[in-house]
N, C-alpha and C positions, 0 to 999 in steps of 0.2 A: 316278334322273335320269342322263342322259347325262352322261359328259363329253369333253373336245375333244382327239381324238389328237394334231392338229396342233400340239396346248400342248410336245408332245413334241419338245424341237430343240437344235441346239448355236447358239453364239453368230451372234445376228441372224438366227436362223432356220436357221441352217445344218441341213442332214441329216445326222447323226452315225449312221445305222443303219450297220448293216455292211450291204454291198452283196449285193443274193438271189445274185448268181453265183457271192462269195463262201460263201455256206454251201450251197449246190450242191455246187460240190467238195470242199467239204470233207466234204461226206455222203459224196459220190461214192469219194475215198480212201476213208473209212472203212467203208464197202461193202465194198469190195476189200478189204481189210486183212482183215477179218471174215472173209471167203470165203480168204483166203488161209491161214487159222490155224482154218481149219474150224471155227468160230463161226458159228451160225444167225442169229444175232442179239443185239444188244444194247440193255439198258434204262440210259439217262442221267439221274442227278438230280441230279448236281455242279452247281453252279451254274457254274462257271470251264466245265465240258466244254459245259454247255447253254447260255450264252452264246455258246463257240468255235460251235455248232453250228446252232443256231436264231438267234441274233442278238439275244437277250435273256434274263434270268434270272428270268423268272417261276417262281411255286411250281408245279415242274410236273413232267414225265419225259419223254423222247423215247424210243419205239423206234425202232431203224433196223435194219431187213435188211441181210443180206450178199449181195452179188452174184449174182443170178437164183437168190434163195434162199424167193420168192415172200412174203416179209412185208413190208408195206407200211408205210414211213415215216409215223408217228404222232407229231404233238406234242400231249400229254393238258396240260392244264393249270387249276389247282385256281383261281388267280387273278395277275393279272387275265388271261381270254381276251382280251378286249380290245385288250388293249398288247399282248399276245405275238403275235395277229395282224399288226396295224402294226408293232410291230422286227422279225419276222420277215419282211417284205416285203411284206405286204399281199398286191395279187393277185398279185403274182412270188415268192411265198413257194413255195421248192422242195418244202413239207410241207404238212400239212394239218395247220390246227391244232382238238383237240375240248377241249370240256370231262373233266377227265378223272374216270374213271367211280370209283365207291363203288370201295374194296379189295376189298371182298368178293365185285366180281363183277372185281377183277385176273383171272385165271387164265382166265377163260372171253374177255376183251377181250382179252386176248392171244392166244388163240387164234381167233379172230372176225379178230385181223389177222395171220395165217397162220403163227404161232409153232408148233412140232410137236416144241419142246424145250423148258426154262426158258431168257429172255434172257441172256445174259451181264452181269454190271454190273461196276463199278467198288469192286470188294472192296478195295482198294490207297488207294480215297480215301474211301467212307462209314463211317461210327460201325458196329459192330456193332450196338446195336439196331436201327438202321433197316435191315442187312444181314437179319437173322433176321428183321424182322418182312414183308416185303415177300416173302422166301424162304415164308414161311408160307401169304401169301394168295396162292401161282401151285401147293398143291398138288394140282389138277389138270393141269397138265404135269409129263409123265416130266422124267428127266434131272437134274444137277447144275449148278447156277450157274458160269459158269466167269471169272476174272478176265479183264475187256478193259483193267485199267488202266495197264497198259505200252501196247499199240497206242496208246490216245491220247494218251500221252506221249510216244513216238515220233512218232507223226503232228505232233504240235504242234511239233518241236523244227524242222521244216521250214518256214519263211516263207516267205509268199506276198507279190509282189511290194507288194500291197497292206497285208498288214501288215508290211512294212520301212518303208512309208513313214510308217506311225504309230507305228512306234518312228523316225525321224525328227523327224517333228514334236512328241515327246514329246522328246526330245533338246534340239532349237529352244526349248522350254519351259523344260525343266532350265539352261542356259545362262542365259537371262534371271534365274532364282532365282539360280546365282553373280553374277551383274550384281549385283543387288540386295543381297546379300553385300559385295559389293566396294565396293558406296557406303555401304552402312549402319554398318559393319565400325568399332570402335576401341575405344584401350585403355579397359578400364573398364567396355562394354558384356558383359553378360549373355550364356554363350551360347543362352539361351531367346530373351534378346532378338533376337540374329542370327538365330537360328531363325525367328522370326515373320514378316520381312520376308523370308525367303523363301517361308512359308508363304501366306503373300499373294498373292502372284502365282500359286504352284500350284493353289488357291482360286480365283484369280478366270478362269484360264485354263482351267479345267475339271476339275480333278481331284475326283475324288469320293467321297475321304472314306475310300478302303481300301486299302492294299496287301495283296491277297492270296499267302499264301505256300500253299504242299502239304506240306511237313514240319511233324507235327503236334508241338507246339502251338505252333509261333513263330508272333511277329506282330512286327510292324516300324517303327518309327518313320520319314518319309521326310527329315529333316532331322537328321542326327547333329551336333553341333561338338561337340568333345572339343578346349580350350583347356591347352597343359599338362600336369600330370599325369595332368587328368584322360583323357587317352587311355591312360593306363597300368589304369584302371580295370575292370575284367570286369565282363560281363552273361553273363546266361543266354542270348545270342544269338551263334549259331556264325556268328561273323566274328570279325576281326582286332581292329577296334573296339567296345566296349561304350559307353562314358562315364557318365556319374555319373545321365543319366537326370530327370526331375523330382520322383520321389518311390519309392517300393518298387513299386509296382505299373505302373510306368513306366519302368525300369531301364534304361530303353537313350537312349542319343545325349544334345540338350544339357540342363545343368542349370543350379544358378543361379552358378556360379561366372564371376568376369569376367575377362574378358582381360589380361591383362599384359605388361607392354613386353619385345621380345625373344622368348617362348615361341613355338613352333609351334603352329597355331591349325588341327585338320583338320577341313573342311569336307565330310561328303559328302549327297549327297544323291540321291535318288529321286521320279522323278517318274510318275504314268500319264496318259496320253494316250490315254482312249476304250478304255482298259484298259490300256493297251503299255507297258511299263515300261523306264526307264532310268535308267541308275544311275553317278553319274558325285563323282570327290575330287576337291579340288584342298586346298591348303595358303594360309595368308594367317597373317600377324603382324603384330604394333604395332611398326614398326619393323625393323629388320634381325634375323633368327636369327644362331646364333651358326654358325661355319662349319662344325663336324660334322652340323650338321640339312640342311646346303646341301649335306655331301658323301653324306648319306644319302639325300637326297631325288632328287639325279643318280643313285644306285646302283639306287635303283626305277622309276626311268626306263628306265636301261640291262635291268633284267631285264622290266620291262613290254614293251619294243623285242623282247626275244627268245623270251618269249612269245605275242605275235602273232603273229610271223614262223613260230613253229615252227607253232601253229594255219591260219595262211598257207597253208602250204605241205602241208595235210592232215596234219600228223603226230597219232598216238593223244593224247586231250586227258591223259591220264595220263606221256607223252614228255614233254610241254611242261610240268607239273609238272616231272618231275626235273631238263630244262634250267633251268627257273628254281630252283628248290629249288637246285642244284650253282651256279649262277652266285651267291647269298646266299652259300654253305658259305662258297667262294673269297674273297667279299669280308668275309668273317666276321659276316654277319647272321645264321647258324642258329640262332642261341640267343632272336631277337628277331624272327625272320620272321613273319609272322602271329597276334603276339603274345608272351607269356612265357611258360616253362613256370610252373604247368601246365594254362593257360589259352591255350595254341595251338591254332589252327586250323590242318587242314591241306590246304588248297588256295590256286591262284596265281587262278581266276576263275570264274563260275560262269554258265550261262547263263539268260536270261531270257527272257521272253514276257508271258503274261496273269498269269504270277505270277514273283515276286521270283528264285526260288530251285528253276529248271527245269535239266533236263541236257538231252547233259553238263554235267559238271563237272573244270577243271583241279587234279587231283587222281589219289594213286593208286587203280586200280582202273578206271577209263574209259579202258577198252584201246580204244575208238574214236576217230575225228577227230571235230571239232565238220563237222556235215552243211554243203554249200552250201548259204548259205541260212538258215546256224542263227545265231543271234544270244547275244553272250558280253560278260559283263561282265569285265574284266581285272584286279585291282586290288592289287598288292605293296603291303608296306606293314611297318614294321618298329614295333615298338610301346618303350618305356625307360619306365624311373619316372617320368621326368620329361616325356614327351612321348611323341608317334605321329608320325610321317610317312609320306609315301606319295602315289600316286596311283591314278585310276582312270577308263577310259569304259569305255562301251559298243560294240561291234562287231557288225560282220556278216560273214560267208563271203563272198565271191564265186567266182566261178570262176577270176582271178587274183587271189585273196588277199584279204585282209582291210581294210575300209572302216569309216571312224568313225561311229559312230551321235549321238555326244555331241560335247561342246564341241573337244576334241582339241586341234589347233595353235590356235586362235582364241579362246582363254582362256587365258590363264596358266597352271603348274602352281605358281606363288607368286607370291600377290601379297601388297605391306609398306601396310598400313594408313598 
């Protein structure tokens, strides 16, 4: 029996596809890119690369040629053909979408679509069994698998005009959850309970149920609140904040401890928007902090301010590490910047896209600038036994400097219950 593509929609019908022109160029870069790093060609079964690409993540593969490399763009898919027709654009879909063929005739269907090497994949983000087994069935083409998973981590770190504007409207999203925070918020509540009320609104605004990350094995919770000590608490997740989490197998952000008059209450949170992720702290208490949290909280201001600015102005994102890193030294945060030892993190921000935890990254080692265009989460943050503070948005490059993707000036960096 049939069923109804059109069921397929964002709110009141809207069309939530990624636009055909968008994944046009973005084949089209990756074409190039291929051609340019002498790669014939390459096979996609990421689901995060095959959504960047085709417009949907059906069980499937893409091949795509390099530049007048004569292999022809192929989207094979196991299920549903159906949907990945329609998210792929229907009849403006830049590919041709098939059913994709048995494994066992892999090698010869690749060759059929003008392959005269093995494709290139994604060695950097699939499991080795499904590396070895898929290498298996193409041994009828010559040649060795070669990694493309830098090019398309490269290629992604560059936004297209149209996806800033859904890290935008995912921003606009993330804001409303602090709202909702900000009214729900007092002494006594739960931080699971604050957690829920802003889970709510991310739920009913469209999020969908995953933050994907690429550093394997994390996974991420998109509402942390860490009340108190509990921000002094480590997880297995490389950031600044862990918190008490809701049980072991859930270790990360809020748990069931409840607010207290006075403590530092840090609130961050992560939202996707039709994948686009933003990631945005702010701080809130039952009542007034005591005046060290308020002069801490102005001091990650000030090094957030000079982080930007250094990214601003194109400096390597591993500069703007050491300016922020040297501006804590001075104010004597080293010992509590990104945590305690020996549970420190060591970066000032990280950038984002369709997953949490893309580069650059502000940190040593990324002797590059964040690209025009690339998008960066910024987030200082100092952690004590007794509490966490800090803040954090989201950003983007321009070609004069750097633009808030998140709440920014138009939220508070603390609010008093």
């Amino acid at each position: 029996m049939d069923w109804d593509v059109g069921l397929i929609s964002g709110p009141d019908g809207e069309d939530w596809r990624v636009p055909a022109s968008e994944l046009l160029e973005r084949q089209r870069r990756l074409s190039e890119y291929l051609a340019n790093n002498g790669i014939e060609s390459a096979l996609i079964d990421d689901p995060v690369e095959l959504y960047w690409l085709t417009g949907g993540r059906q069980n499937g593969m893409l091949l795509i040629g390099a530049e007048e490399s004569g292999v022809d763009t192929t989207h094979w898919v196991r299920r549903s053909l159906q949907r990945a027709k329609f998210e792929s654009g229907g009849t403006d879909s830049p590919h041709h979408t098939y059913s994709q063929p048995r494994m066992g005739q892999l090698g010869s269907s690749l060759q059929n679509c003008g392959c005269t090497v093995k494709p290139a994949m994604l060695s950097g983000k699939i499991p080795m069994e499904r590396f070895s087994f898929i290498n298996s069935k193409m041994s009828s083409i010559p040649g060795e698998i070669r990694n493309c998973t830098e090019i398309l981590y490269r290629l992604r770190e560059v936004k297209s005009d149209w996806e800033i504007q859904m890290h935008k409207e995912s921003g606009e999203i993330n804001k409303k959850m602090f709202e909702a925070v900000q009214e729900f918020g007092e002494i006594g509540r739960t931080e699971l309970e604050i957690a829920s009320v802003a889970d709510r609104v991310s739920r009913e605004l469209g999020f969908g149920g995953r933050i994907r990350m690429r550093k394997w094995p994390m996974d991420c919770d998109r509402v942390v609140i860490a009340s108190g000590p509990s921000g002094s608490v480590p997880s297995y997740f490389d950031s600044a904040i862990g918190g008490l989490g809701a049980s072991p197998i859930s270790s990360l952000g809020a748990g069931f401890r409840k607010v207290k008059k006075g403590e530092p209450v840090l609130v961050d949170i992560v939202h996707l928007h039709r994948g686009y992720v933003s990631d945005c702290t702010r701080m809130f208490s039952a009542g007034s902090m005591r005046g060290e949290w308020l002069s801490r909280l102005e001091d990650m201001t000030e090094i957030r301010d000079a982080v930007v600015s250094s990214l601003g102005r194109g400096d390597d994102c591993s500069q703007s590490w050491e300016i922020g890193r040297s501006i804590s030294e001075e104010m004597g945060h080293s010992e509590h910047l990104m945590g305690m030892a020996p549970d420190q993190s060591n970066f000032l921000g990280h950038s984002v896209g369709l997953e949490l935890d893309e580069t650059p990254v502000v940190a040593r080692g990324f002797d590059r600038p964040l690209p025009v265009h690339g998008t960066m989460a910024v987030e200082p943050k100092v952690i004590h036994y007794d509490g966490s503070i800090g803040n954090e948005d989201t950003w983007y490059r321009t070609s004069d400097g750097m633009e808030c993707l998140t709440a920014g000036s138009s939220f508070p960096i603390h609010t008093e219950w």
